[in-house]
C-alpha positions as a printed Julia matrix, in Angstrom:
444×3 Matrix{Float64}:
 115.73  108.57   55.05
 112.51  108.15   57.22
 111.7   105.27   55.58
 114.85  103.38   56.31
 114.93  104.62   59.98
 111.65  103.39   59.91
 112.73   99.9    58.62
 115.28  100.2    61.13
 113.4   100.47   64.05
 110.51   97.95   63.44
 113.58   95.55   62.75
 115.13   96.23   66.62
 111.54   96.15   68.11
 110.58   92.51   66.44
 114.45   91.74   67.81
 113.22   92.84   71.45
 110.41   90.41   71.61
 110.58   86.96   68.99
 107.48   85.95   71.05
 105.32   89.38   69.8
 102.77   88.2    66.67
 102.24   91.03   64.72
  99.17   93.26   65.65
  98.72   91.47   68.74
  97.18   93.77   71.55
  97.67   91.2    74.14
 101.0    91.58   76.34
 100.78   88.56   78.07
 102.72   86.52   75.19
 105.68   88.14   76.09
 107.85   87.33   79.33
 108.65   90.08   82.03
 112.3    90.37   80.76
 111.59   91.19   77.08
 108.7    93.84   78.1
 111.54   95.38   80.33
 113.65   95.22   76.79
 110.55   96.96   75.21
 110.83   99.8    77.93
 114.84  100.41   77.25
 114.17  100.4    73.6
 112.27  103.0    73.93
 114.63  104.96   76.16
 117.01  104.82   73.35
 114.72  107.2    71.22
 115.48  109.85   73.58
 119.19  109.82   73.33
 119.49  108.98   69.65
 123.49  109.21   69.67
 123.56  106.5    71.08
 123.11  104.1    68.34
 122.95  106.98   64.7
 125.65  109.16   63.89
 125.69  112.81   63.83
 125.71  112.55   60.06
 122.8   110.33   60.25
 120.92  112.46   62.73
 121.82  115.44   60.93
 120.53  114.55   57.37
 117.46  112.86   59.01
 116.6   116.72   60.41
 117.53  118.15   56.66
 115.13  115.52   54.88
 112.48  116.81   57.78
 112.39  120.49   56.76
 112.15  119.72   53.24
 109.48  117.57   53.62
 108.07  120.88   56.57
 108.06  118.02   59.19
 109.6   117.92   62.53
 112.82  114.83   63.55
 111.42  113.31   66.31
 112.81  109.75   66.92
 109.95  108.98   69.91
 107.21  109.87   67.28
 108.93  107.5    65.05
 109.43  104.26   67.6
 105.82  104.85   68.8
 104.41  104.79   65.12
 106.41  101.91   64.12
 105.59  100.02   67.8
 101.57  100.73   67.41
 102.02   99.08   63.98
 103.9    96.29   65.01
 101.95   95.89   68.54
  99.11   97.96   68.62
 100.73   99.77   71.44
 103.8   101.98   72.09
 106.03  102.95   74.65
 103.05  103.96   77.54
 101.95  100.36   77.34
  99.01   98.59   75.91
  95.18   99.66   77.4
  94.3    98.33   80.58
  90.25   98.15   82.23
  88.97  102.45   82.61
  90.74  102.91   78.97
  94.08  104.27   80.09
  97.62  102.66   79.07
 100.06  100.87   81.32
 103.42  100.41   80.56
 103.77   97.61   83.96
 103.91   94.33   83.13
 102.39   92.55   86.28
  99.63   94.82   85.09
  98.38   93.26   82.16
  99.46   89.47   83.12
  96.77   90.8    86.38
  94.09   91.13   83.82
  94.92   88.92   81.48
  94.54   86.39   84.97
  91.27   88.08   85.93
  89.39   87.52   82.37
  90.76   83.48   82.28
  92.8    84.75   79.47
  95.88   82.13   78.16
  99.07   82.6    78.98
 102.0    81.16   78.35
 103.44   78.77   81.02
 106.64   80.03   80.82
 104.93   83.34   82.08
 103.4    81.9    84.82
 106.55   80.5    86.02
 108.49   83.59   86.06
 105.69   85.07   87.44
 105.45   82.35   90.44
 109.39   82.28   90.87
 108.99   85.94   92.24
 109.14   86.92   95.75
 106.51   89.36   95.4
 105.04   89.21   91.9
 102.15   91.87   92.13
 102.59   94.91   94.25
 101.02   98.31   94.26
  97.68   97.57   94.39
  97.87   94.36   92.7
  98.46   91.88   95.47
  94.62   90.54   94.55
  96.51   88.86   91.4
  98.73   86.64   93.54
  95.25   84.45   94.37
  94.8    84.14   90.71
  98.31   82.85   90.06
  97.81   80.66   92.67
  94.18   79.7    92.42
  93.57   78.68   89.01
  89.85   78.15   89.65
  89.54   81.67   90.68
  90.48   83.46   86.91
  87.4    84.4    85.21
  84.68   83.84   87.62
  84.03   87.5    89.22
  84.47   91.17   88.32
  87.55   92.99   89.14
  85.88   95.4    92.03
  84.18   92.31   93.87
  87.01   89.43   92.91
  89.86   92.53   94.7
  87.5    92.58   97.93
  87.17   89.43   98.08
  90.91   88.65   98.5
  91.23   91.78  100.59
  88.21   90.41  103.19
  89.82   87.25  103.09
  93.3    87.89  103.91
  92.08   90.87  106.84
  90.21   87.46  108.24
  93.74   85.38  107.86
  91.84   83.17  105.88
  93.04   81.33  102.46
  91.74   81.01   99.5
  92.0    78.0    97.65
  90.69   75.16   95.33
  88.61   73.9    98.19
  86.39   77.35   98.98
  86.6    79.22   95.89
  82.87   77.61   94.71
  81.59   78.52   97.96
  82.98   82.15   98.26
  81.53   83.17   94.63
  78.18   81.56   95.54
  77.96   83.95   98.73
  78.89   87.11   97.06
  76.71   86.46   93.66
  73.63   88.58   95.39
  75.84   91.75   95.91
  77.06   94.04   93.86
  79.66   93.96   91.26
  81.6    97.01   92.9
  80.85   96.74   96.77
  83.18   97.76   99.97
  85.09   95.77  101.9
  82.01   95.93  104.46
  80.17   94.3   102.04
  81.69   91.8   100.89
  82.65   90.57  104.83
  78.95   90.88  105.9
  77.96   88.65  102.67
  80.43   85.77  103.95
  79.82   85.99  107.41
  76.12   85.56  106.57
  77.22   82.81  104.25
  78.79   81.21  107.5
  82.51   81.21  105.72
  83.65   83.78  108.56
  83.39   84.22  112.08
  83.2    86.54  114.78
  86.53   87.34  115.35
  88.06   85.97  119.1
  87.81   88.47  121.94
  91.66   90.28  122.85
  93.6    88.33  124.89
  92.77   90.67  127.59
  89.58   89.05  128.55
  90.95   85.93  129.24
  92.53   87.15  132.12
  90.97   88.0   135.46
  90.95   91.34  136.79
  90.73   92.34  140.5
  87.84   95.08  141.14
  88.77   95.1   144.34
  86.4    95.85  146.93
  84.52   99.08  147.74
  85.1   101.45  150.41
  81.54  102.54  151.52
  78.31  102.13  150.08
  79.02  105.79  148.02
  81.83  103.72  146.18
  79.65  101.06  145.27
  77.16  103.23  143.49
  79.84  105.04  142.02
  81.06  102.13  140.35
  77.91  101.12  138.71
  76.98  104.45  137.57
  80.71  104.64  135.66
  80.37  101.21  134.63
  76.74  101.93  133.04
  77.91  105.32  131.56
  80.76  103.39  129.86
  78.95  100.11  128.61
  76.03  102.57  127.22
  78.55  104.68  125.41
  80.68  101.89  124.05
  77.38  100.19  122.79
  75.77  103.13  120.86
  78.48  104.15  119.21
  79.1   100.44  118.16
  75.25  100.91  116.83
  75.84  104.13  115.2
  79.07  102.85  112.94
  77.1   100.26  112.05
  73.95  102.15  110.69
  76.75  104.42  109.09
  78.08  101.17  107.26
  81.3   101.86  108.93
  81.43   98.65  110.46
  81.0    95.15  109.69
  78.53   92.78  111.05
  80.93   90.93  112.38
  82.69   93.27  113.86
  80.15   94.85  115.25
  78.77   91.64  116.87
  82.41   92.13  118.25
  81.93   95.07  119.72
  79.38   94.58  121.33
  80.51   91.57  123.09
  83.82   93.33  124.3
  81.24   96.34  125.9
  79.37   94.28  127.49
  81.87   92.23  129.02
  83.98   95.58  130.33
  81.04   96.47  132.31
  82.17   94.07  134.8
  85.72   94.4   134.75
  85.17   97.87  136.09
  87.92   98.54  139.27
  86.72  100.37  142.29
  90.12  102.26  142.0
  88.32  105.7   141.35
  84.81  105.5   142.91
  87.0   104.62  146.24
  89.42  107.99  145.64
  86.13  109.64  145.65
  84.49  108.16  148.1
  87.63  108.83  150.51
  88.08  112.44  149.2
  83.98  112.79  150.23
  84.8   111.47  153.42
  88.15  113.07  154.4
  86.53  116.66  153.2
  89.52  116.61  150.89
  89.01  120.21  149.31
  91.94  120.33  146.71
  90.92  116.55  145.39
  87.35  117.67  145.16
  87.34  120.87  143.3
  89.54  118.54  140.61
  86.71  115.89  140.0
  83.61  118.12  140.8
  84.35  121.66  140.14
  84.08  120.91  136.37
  81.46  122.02  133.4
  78.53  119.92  133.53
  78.73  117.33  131.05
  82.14  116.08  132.53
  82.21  113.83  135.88
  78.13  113.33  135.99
  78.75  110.16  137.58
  80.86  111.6   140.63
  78.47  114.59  140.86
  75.22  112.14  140.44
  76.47  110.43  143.8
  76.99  113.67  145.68
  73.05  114.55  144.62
  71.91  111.19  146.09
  74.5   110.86  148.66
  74.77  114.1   150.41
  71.47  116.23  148.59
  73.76  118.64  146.76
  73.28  119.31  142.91
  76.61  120.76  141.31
  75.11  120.13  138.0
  73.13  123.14  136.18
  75.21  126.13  138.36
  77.47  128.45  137.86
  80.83  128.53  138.05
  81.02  130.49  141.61
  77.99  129.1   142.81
  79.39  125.66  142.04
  82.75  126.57  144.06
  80.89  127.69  146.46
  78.93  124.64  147.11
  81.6   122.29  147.49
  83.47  124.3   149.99
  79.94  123.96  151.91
  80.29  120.15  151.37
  83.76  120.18  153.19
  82.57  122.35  155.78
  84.09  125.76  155.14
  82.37  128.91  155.2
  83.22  132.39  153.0
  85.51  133.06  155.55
  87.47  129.71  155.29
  87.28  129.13  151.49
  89.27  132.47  151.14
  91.55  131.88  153.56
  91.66  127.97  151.88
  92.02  130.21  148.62
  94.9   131.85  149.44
  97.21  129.56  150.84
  96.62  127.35  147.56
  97.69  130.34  145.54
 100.54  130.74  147.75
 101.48  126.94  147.32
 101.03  126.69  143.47
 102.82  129.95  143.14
 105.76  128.37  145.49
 105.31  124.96  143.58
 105.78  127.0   140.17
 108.81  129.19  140.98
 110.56  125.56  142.37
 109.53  123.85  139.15
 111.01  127.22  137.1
 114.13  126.69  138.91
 114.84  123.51  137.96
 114.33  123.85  134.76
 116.83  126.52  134.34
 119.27  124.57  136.59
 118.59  121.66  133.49
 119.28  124.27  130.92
 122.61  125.5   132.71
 123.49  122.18  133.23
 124.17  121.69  129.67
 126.11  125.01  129.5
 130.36  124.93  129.53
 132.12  127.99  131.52
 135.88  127.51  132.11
 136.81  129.02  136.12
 140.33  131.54  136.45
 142.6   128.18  136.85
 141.08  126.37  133.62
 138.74  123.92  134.8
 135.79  123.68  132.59
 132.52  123.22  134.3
 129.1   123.32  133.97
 126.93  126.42  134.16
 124.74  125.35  137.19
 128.19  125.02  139.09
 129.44  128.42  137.53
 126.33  130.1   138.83
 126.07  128.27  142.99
 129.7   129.04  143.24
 129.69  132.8   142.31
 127.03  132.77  144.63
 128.91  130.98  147.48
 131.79  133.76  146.94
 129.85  136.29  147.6
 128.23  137.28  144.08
 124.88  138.13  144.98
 123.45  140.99  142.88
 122.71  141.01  139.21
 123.38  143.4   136.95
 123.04  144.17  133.11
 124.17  146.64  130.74
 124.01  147.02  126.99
 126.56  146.64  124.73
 125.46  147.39  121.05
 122.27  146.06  120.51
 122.46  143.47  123.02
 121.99  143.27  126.76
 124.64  141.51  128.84
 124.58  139.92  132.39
 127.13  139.41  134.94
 126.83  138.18  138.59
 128.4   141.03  140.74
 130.47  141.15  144.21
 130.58  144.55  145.55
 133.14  143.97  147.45
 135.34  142.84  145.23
 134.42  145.08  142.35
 134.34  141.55  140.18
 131.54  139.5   138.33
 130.59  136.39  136.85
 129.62  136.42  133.84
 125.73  135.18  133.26
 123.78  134.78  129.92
 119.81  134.25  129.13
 120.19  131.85  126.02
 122.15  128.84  128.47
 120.05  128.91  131.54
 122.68  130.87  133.88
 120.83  133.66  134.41
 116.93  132.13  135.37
 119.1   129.91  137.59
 121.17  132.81  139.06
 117.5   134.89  140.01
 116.05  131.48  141.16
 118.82  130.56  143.72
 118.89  134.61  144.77
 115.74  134.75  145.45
 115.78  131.53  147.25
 118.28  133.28  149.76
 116.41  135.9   149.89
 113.57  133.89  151.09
């Protein structure tokens, strides 16, 4: 009857864990391996067959409906656990109310509030690789740091050991008085920020080192003309002065640390003279050679991009490109170079002629990629690739595409009048882009 499966069960669930005292909430008296029992145990209510008969099952369902009560074998092991345990098979209440079934959990806890546990516990605990994961790697301090259990709230003791091991620094017997002395005036659930402003103020952390980086010298170089130079320091202003209020602004946001951005800061500042004359010379040279194509790339741009390069044509040549229109712009650095209407169309189309060239040579070899990768086997068997299958039609004399449908499909063939034969060409493998690229190449 109920009663004896009842019986039954509290007897295999005081089996599972000798070290359990009766009505005992706290978990941490038992060792990892016999919770894991607890968890199996419980398994076993779903599959009852495993350990009752069908005979057994069947009259425990009979004695159910007389009684107009429902067999349920998981009802019945979580009834008898909370009796026996004072929690069942989702685990005993951890801190926000809810129940975890875990463990390292509750041995976390149990380490947070100074709670006693057994040594043999602690052991198994410390013989682990990793004993707390999944947002528990603050507990690993605790098992190691004895001095630590009990002294702070969960929220501030987690940052803590988060702020601490971002820095690379331990925590141990030594510090722990001093670390809980320099976070006592914040509060009991701050941010990482926080907490590492707290013991940077405290003096327990530093700034952290600049990047290797700036403990190597760079070569500026030298530059070209006097254009250069004031290119240079206008870039190397813009950048410092961007680098350093947005540093500012993260930090009023509470995005960043105090110590970071102390960090910050130093790195900006320090960039400003590692600034190359690579690019103010390009321009400079670009200015001076009346290099149109170079120019319309770094000036003929919306306003708020290039100021620098366009600030040094206003106090270097008297031109503002800033505040224009499109055209007008154009049109103003063609003046710079030296070309009238006249020559900037002319200038105009012979670029559209070269990018246009440039394109359909860049289109070409793509499809001769494509066909490379493509397999067509010639009349005496050889099998090769579908760039050669397409220059060697050609060679021989097929010069003229044609196409033809054939159901819903349109097909392709390279054709030789003469001969009354083709080739045959297809759009998915590259042949045929290649086969109009290298026609019209001949035709050129």
């Amino acid at each position: 009857n109920m009663t004896g499966c009842s019986t039954a069960v509290l007897h295999l669930l005081t089996c599972t864990s000798q070290a359990a005292q009766q009505k005992a909430p706290k978990v941490n008296v038992v060792l990892a391996s016999n919770g894991e029992a607890l968890v199996v145990l419980f398994d076993l209510a779903r599959t009852p067959t495993r350990f009752l008969s069908t005979d057994q099952i069947d009259a425990q369902k009979s004695a159910a409906r007389e009684a107009r009560q429902f067999f349920n074998l998981s009802s019945l092991f979580n009834n008898v656990a909370v009796e026996r345990f004072v929690f069942a098979s989702g685990g005993p209440c951890v801190p926000g109310g809810t129940t975890n079934g875990r463990h390292e959990v509750h041995i976390a806890y149990a380490l947070l509030r100074n709670e006693q546990i057994p040594e043999a516990v602690l052991s198994e605990y410390r013989a682990m690789d990793r004993a707390f994961r999944h947002e528990l790697e603050w507990a690993s301090t605790l098992l190691d740091v004895p001095t630590l259990r009990g002294r702070l709230p969960a929220a501030k003791l987690q940052q803590l050991v988060s702020v601490m091991r971002a820095a690379k620094q331990p925590v141990t017997a030594e510090t722990v008085d001093g670390l809980i002395a320099a976070v006592a005036g914040i509060s009991n659930a701050p941010d990482f920020i926080e907490v590492d402003d707290a013991l940077f103020a405290a003096g327990l952390l530093q700034v952290d080192p600049l990047p290797e980086m700036f403990d190597k010298p760079v070569s500026v170089g030298q530059p070209v003309n006097a254009l250069a130079a004031r290119l240079r320091d206008l870039i190397a202003d813009w950048r410092r002065e961007k680098k350093l209020d947005h540093a500012d602004m993260q930090r009023t946001q509470g995005r960043l640390s105090a110590r970071r951005h102390a960090l910050e800061r130093s790195m900006a500042l320090l960039a400003h003279g590692r600034e190359t004359f690579e690019w103010p010379n390009r321009v400079a040279v670009a200015l001076e050679s009346r290099d149109v194509a170079s120019l319309l790339n770094i000036l003929d741009t919306p306003d708020d991009q290039n100021r620098s390069s366009k600030q040094v044509v206003l106090e270097f040549h008297g031109l503002k490109l800033r505040g224009l229109t499109a055209k007008s712009r154009r049109r103003a650095i063609f003046e710079l170079c030296g070309l009238d209407g006249t020559a900037q169309t002319a200038w105009e189309a012979s670029e559209l002629s070269r990018t246009q060239a440039q394109r359909k040579e860049q289109n070409a070899q793509r499809a001769k990629e494509a066909a490379q990768n493509a397999r067509y086997k010639r009349g005496d068997g050889v099998v090769i690739d579908g760039a050669q299958h397409v220059e060697d039609a050609i060679a021989s004399g097929f010069r003229e595409i044609r196409d033809w449908r054939k159901g819903a499909s349109k097909q392709y063939a390279l054709v030789n009048t003469e001969l009354n034969e083709a080739r045959r060409l297809q759009v998915k493998d590259g042949t045929l882009d290649y086969a109009r690229a290298m026609l019209e190449r001949l035709a050129a």
